[in-house]
Backbone as CSV, one residue per row, in Angstrom:
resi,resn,N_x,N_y,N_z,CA_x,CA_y,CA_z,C_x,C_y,C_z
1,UNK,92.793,80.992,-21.285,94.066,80.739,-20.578,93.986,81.307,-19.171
2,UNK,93.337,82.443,-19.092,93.483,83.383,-17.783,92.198,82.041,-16.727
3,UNK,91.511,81.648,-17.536,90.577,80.701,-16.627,91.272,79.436,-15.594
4,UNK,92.011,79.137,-16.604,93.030,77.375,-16.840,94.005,78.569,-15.531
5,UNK,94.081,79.241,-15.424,95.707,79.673,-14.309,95.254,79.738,-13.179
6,UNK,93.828,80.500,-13.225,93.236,80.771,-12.187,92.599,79.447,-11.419
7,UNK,92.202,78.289,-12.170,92.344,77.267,-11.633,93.078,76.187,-10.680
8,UNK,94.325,76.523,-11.738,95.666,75.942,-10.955,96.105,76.442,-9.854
9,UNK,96.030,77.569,-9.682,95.624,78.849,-8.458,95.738,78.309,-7.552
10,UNK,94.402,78.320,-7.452,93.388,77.383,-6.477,93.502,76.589,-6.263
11,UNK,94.110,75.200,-6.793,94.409,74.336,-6.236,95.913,74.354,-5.487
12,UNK,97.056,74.804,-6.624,97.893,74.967,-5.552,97.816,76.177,-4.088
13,UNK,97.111,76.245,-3.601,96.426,77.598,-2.634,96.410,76.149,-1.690
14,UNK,95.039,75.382,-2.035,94.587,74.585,-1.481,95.588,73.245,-1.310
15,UNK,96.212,72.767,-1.420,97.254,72.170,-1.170,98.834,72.486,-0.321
16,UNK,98.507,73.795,-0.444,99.590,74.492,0.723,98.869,74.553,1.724
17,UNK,97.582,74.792,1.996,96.818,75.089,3.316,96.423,73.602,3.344
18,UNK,96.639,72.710,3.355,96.450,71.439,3.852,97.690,70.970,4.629
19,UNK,98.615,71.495,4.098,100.270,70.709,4.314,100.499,71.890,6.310
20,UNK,100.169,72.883,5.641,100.576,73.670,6.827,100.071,73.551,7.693
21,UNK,98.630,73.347,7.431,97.454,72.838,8.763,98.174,71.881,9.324
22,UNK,98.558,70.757,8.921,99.058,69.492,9.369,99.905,70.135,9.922
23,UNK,101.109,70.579,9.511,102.698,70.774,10.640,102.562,72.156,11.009
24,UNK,101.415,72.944,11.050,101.201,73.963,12.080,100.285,74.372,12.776
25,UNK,99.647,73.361,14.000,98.301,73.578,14.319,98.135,74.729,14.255
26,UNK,98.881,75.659,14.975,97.799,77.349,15.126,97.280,77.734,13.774
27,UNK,97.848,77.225,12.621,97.270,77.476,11.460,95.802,76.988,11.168
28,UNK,95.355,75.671,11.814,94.269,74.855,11.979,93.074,75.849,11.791
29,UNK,91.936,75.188,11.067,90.668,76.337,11.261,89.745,75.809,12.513
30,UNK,88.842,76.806,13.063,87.607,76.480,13.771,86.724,74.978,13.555
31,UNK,86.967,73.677,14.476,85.972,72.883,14.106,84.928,73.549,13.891
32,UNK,83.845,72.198,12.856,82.482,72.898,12.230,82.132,72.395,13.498
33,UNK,80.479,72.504,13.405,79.605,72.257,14.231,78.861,70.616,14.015
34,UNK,78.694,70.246,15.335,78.384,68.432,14.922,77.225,68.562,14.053
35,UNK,76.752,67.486,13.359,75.831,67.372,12.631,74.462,66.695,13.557
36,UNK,73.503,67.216,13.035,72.034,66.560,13.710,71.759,65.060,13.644
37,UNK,71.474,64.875,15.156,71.874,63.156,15.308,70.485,62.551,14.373
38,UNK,70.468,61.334,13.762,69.539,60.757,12.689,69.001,60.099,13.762
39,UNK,68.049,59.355,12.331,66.647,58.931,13.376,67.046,57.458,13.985
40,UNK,66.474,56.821,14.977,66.806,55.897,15.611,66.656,54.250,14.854
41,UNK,67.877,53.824,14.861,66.948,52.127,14.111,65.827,51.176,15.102
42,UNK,65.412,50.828,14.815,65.028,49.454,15.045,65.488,48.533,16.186
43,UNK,64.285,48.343,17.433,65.489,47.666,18.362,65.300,46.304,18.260
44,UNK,64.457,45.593,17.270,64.455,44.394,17.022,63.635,43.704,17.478
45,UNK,63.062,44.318,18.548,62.059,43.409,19.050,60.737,42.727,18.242
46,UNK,60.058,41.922,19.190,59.020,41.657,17.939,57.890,42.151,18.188
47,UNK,56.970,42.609,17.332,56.001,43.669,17.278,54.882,42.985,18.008
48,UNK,53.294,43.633,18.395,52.211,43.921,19.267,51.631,42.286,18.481
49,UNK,50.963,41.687,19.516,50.476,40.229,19.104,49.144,40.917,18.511
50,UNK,48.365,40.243,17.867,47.484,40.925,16.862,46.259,40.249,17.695
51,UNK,44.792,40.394,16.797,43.721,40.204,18.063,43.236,38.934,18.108
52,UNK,42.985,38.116,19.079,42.165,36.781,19.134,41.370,36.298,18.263
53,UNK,41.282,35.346,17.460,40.796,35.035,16.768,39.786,33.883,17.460
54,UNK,38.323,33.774,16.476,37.306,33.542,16.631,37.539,32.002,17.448
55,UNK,36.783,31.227,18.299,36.448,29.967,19.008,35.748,29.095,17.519
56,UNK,36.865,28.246,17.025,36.391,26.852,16.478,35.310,26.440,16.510
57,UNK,34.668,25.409,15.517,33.176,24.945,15.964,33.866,23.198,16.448
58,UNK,33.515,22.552,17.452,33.745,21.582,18.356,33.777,20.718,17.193
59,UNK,34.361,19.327,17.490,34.685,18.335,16.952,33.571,17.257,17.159
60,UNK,33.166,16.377,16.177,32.257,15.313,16.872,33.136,14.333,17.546
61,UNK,31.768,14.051,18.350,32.736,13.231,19.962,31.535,11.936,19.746
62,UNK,32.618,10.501,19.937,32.109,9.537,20.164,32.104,8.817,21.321
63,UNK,31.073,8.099,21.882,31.064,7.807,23.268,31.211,6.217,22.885
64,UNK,32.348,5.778,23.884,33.036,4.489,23.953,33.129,3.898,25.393
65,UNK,32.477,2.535,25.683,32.745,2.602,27.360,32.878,3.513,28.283
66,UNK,31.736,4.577,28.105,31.812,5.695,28.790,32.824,6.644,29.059
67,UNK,33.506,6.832,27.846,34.792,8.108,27.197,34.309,8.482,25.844
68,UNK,34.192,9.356,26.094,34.083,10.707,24.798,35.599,10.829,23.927
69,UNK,35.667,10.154,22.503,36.460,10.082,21.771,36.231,11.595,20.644
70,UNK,37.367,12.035,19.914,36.863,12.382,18.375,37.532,11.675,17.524
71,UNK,36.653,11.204,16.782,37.052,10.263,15.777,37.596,10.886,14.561
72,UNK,38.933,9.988,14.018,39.626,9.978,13.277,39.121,10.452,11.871
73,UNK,40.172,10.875,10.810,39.650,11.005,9.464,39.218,9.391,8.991
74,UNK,38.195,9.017,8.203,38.012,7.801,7.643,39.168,7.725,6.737
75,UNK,39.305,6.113,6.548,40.726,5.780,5.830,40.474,5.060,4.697
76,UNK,41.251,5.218,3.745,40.756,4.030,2.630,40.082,3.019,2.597
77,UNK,39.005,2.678,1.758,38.116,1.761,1.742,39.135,0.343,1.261
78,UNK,39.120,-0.788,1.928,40.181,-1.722,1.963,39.426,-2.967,0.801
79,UNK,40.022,-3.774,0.355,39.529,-4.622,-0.648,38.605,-5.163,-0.137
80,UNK,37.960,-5.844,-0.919,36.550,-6.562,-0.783,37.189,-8.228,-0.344
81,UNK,36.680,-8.558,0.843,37.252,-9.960,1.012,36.681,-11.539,0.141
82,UNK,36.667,-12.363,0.376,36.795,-13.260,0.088,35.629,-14.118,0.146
83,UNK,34.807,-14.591,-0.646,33.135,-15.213,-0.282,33.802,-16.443,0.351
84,UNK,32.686,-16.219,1.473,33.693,-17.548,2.612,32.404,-18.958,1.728
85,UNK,32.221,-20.002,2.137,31.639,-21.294,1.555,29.962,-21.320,2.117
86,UNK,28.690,-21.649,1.140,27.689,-21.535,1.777,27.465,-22.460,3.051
87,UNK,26.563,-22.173,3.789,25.876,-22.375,4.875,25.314,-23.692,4.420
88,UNK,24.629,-24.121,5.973,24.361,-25.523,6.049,22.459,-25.269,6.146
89,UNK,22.729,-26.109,5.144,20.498,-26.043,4.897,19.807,-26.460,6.096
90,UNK,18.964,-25.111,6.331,18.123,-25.418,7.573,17.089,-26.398,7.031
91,UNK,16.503,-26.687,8.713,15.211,-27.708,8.080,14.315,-27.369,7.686
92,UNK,13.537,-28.007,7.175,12.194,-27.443,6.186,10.984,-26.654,6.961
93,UNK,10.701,-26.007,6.799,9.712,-24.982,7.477,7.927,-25.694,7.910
94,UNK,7.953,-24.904,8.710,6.166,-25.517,9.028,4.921,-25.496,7.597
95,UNK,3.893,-26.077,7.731,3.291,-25.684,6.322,1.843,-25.740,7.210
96,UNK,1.009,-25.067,6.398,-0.494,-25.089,7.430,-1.213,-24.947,6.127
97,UNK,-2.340,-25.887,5.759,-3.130,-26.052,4.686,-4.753,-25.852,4.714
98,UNK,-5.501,-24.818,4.937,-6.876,-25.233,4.994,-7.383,-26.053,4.450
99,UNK,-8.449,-27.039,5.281,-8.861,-28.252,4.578,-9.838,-28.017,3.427
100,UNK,-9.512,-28.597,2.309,-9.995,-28.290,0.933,-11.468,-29.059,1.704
101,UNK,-12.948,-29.077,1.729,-14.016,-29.380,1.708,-14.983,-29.623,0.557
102,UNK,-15.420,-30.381,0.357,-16.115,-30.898,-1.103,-17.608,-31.140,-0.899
103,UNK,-17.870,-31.328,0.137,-19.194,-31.638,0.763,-20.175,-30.623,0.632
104,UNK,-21.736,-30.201,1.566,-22.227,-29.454,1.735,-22.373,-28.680,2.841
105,UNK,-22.139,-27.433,3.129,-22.423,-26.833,4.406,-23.887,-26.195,4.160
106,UNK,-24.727,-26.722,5.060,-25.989,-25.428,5.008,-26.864,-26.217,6.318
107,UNK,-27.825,-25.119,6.308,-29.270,-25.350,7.263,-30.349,-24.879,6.900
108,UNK,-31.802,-25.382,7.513,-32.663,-25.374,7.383,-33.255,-25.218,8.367
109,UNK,-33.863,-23.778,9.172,-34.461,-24.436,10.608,-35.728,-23.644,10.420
110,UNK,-36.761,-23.641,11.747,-38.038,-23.171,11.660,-38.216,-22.691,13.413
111,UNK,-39.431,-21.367,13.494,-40.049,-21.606,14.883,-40.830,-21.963,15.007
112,UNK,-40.854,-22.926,15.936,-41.883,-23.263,17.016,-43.055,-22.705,17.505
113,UNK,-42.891,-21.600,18.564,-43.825,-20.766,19.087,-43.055,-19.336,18.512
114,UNK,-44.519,-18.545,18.960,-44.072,-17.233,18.047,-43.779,-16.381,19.328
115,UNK,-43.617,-15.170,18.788,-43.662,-14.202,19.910,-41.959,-14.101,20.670
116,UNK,-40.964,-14.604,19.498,-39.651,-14.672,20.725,-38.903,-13.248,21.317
117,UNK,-38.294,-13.488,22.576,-37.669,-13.381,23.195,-36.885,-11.875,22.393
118,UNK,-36.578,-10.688,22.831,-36.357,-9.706,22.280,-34.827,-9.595,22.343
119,UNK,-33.652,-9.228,22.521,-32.569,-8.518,22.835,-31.362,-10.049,23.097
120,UNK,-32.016,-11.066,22.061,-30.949,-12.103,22.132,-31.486,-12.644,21.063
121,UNK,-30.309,-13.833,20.711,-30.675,-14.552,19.255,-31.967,-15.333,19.022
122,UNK,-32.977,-15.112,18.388,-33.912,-15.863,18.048,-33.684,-17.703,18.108
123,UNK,-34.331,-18.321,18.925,-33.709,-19.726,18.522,-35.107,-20.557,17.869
124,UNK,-34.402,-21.250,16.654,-35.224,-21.532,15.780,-35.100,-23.126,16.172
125,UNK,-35.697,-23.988,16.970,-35.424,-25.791,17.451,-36.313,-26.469,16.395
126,UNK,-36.914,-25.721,15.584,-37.481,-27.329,14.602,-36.141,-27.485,13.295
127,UNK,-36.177,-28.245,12.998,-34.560,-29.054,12.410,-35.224,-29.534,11.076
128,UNK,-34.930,-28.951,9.971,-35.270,-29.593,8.477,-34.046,-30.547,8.035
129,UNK,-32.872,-29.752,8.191,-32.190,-29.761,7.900,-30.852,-28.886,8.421
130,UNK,-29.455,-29.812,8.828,-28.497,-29.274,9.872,-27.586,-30.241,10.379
131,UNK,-26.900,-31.224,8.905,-26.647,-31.950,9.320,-25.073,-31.991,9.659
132,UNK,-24.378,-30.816,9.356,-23.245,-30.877,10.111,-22.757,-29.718,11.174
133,UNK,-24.718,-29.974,11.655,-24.448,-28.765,12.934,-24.147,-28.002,13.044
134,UNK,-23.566,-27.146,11.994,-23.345,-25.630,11.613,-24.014,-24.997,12.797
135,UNK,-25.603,-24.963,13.000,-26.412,-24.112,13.897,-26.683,-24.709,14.673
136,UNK,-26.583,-24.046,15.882,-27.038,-24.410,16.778,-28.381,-24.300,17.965
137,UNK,-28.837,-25.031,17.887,-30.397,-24.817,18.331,-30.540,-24.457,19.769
138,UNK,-29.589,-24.246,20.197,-29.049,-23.955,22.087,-28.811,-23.027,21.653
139,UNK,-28.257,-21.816,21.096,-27.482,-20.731,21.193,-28.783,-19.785,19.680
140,UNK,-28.953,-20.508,19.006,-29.638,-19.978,17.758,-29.014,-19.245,16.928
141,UNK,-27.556,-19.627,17.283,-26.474,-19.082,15.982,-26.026,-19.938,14.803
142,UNK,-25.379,-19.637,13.740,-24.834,-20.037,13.151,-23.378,-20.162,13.104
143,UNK,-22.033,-20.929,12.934,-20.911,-20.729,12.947,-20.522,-21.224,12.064
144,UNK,-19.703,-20.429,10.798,-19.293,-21.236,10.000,-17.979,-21.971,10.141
145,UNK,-17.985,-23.201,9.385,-17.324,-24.465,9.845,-15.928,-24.098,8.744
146,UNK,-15.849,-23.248,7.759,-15.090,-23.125,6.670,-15.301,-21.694,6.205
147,UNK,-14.031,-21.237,5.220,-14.320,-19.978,5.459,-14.745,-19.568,3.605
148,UNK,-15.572,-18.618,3.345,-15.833,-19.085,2.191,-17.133,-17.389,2.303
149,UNK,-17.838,-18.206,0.760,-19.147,-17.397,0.550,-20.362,-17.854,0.873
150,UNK,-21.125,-17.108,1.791,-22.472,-18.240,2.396,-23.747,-17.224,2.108
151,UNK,-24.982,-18.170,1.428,-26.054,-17.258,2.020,-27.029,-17.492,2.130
152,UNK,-27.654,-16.243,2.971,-28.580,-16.496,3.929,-29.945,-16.033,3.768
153,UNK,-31.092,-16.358,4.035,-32.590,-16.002,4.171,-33.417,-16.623,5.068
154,UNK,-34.606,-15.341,5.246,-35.649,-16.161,6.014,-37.029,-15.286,5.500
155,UNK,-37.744,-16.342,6.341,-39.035,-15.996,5.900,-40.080,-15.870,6.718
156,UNK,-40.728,-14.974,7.292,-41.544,-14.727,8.882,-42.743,-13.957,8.751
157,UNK,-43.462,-15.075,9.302,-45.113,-15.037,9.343,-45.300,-13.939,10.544
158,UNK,-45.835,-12.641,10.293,-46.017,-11.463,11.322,-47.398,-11.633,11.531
159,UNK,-47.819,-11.285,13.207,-49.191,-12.024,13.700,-49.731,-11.098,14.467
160,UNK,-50.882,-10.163,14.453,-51.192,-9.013,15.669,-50.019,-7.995,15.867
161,UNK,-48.850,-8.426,15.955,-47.886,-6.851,16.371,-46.877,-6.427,15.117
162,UNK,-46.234,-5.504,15.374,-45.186,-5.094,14.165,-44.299,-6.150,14.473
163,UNK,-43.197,-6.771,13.498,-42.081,-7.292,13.290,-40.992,-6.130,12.810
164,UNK,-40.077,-6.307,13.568,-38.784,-6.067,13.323,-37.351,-6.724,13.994
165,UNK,-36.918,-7.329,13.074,-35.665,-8.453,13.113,-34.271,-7.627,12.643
166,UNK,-33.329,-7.782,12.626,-31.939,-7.445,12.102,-30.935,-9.040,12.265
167,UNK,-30.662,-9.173,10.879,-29.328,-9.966,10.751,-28.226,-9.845,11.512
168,UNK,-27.036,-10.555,12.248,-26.195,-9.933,12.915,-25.199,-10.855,12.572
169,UNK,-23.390,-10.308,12.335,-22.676,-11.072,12.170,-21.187,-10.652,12.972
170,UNK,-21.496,-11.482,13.819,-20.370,-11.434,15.180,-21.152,-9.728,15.587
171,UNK,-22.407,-9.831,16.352,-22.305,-9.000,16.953,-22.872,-7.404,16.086
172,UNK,-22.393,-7.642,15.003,-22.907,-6.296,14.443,-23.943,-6.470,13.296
173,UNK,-24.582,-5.693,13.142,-26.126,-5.644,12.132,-25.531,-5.565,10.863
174,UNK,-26.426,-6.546,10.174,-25.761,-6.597,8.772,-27.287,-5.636,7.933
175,UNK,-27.937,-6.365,8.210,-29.397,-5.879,7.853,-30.780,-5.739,8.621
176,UNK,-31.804,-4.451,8.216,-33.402,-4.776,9.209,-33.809,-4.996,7.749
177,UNK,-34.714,-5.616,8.748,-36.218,-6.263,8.143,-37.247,-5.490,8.763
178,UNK,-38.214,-5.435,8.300,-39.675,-4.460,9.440,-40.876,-4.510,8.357
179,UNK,-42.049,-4.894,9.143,-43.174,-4.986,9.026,-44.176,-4.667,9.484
180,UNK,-45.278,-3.418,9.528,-45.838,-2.819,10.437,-47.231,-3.953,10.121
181,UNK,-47.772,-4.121,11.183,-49.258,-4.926,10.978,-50.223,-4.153,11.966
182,UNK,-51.066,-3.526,11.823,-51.722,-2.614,12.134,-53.155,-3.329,11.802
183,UNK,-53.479,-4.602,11.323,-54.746,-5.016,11.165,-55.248,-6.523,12.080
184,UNK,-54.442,-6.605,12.899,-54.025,-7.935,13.510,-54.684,-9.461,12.550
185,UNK,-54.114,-9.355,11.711,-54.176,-10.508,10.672,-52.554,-10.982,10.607
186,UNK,-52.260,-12.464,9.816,-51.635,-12.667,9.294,-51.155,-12.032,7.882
187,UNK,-49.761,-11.629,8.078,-48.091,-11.086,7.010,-47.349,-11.754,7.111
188,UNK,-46.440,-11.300,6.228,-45.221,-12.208,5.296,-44.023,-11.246,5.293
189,UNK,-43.125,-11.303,5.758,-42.039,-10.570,5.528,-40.548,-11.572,5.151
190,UNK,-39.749,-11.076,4.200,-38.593,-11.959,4.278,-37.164,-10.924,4.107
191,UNK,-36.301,-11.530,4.081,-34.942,-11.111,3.637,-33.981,-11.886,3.269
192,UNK,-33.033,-11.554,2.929,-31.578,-12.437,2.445,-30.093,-11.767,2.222
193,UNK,-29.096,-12.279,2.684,-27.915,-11.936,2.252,-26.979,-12.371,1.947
194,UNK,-25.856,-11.545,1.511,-24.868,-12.662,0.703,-23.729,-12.259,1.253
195,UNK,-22.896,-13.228,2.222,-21.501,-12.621,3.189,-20.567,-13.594,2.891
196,UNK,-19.600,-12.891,3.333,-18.077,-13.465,3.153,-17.634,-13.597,4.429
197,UNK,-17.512,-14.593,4.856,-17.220,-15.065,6.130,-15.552,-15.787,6.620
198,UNK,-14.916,-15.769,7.570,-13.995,-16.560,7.839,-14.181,-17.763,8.959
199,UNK,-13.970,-18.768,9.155,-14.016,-19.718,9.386,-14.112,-19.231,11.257
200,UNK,-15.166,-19.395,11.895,-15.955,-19.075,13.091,-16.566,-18.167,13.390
201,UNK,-16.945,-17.404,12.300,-17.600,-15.895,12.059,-18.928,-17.050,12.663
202,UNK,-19.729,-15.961,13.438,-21.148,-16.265,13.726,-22.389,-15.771,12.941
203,UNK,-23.618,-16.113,12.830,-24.188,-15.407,11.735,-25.831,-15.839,12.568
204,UNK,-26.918,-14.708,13.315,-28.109,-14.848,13.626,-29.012,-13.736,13.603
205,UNK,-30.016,-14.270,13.786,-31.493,-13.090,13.889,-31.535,-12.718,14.806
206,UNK,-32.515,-11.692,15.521,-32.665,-10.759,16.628,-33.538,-9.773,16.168
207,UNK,-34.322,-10.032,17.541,-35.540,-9.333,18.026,-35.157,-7.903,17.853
208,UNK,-35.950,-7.118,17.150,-35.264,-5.159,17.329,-35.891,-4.328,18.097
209,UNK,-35.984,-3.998,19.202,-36.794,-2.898,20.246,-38.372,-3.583,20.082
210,UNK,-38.343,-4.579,20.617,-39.290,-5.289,21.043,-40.869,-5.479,20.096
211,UNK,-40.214,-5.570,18.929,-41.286,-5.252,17.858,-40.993,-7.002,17.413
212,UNK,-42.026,-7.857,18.259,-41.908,-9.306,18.250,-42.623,-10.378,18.329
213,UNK,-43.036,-9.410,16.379,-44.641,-10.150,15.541,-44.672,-11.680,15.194
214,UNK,-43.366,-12.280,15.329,-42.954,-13.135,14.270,-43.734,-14.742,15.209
215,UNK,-44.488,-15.322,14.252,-45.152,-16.389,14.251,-45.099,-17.685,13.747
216,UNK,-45.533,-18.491,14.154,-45.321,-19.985,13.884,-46.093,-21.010,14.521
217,UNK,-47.406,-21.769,13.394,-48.303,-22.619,14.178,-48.192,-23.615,13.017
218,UNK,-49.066,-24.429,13.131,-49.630,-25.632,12.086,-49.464,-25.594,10.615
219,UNK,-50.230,-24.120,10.555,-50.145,-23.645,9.492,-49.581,-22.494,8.541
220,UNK,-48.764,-21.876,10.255,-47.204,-20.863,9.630,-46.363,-21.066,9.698
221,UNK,-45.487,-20.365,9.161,-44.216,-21.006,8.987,-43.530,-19.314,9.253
222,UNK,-42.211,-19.639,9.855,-40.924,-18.633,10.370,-39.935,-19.325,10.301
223,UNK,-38.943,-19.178,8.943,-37.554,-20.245,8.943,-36.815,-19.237,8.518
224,UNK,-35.451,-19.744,8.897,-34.289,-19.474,8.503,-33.318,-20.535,8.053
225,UNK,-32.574,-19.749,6.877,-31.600,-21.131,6.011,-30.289,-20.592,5.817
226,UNK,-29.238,-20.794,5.813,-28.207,-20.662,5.470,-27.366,-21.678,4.534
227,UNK,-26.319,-21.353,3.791,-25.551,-22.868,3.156,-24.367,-21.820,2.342
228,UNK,-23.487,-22.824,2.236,-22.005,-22.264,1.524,-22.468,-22.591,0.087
229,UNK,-21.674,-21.291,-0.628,-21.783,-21.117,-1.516,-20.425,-21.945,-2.634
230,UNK,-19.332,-21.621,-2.020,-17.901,-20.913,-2.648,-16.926,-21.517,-1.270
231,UNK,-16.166,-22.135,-1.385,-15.351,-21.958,-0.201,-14.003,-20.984,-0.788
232,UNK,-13.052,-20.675,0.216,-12.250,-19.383,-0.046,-10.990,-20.242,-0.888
233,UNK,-10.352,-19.455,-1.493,-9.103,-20.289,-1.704,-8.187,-20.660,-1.037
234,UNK,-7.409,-21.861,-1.087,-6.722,-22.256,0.101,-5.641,-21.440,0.356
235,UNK,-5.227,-21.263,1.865,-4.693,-20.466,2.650,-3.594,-21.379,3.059
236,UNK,-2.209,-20.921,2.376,-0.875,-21.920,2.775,-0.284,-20.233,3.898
237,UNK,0.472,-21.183,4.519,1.209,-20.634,5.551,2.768,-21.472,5.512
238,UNK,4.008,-20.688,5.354,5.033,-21.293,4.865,5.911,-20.470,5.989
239,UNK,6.831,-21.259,7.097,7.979,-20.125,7.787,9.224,-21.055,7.526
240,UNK,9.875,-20.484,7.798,11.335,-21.123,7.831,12.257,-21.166,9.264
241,UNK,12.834,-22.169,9.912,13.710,-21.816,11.058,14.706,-21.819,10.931
């Protein structure tokens, strides 16, 4: 009980010193002291720009009538159009046929005098046989007339000196021949080959570093023969314009 009075006390205490303060300033107490000013807000502004960021890698650039474009994203692939009506038939194309040949190509020739001529074609002018001129007795080559398998031999009477001959076809050595005669009597030397030729390939003998035994009298003989074997299979040629 003595707690509960002493309470009420106090408050009525405190409720008289409120009333009197009011209708008696001199009663008034000492203002307190201001309070410590708080911290500052925010003035709103907008904060520090942050740091540069890295340089892009360039765009591809297309050159158009001399202006540098960058080209667009690609766009949908659009329907497949419409098969327009065929075309008008060109004319018939060229045709080129090697002439099929059924006949015989060959020769038969011989020398004359011995002892020929070194660092050019041997020319063989006696004529057995040569009847579609394949060889020629002016030049002492052969040319074939068709293109095919041909072949060739000869046969050469060596007289007092060494022989040495080489085959030649367009120019380059196909084969030597060589015969040393060291007893100055009459020898025999021959050769032969078997080539594949195209139609004007040349085909002759020749003197080799002046070793130019090779003979021919009454009673020797120095020939050369050639003849087709095979002609090639025919060669079509087809273009269109």
């Amino acid at each position: 009980m003595a707690q509960v009075a002493l309470l009420y006390l106090c408050a009525l205490v405190n409720i008289i010193s409120v009333y009197s303060a009011a209708d008696n300033p001199c009663l008034a107490g000492i203002p307190g002291m201001p309070g410590s000013q708080g911290l500052p807000g925010r003035d709103g502004r907008d904060g520090a720009y942050g740091p540069k960021g890295e340089k892009g890698d360039p765009g591809q650039k297309i050159h158009f009538c001399g202006r540098a474009f960058y080209p667009a994203e690609r766009g949908p692939r659009g329907e497949r159009g419409l098969i327009g009506p065929p075309g008008k038939v060109g004319p018939p194309g060229s045709f080129i046929q090697q002439e099929q040949f059924t006949g015989v190509v060959g020769f038969h020739v011989g020398l004359k005098d011995g002892f020929p001529t070194p660092g050019s074609p041997i020319i063989f002018p006696h004529v057995w046989y040569n009847d579609q001129e394949a060889y020629s007795t002016e030049s002492g080559k052969f040319t074939a007339p068709l293109s095919g398998l041909y072949f060739f031999t000869y046969h050469i009477t060596v007289f007092k000196t060494d022989m040495w001959v080489t085959l030649r076809k367009n120019s380059n050595i196909i084969q030597y021949t060589y015969n040393s005669n060291d007893f100055s009597k009459s020898l025999h030397a021959s050769g032969s080959s078997l080539l594949k030729l195209n139609k004007g390939d040349q085909i002759w003998l020749q003197v080799h570093e002046n070793r130019n035994g090779l003979y021919a009298d009454n009673d020797d003989d120095t020939t050369f023969t050639g003849f087709l074997l095979q002609q090639l299979p025919l060669v079509f040629h087809c273009s269109v314009w």
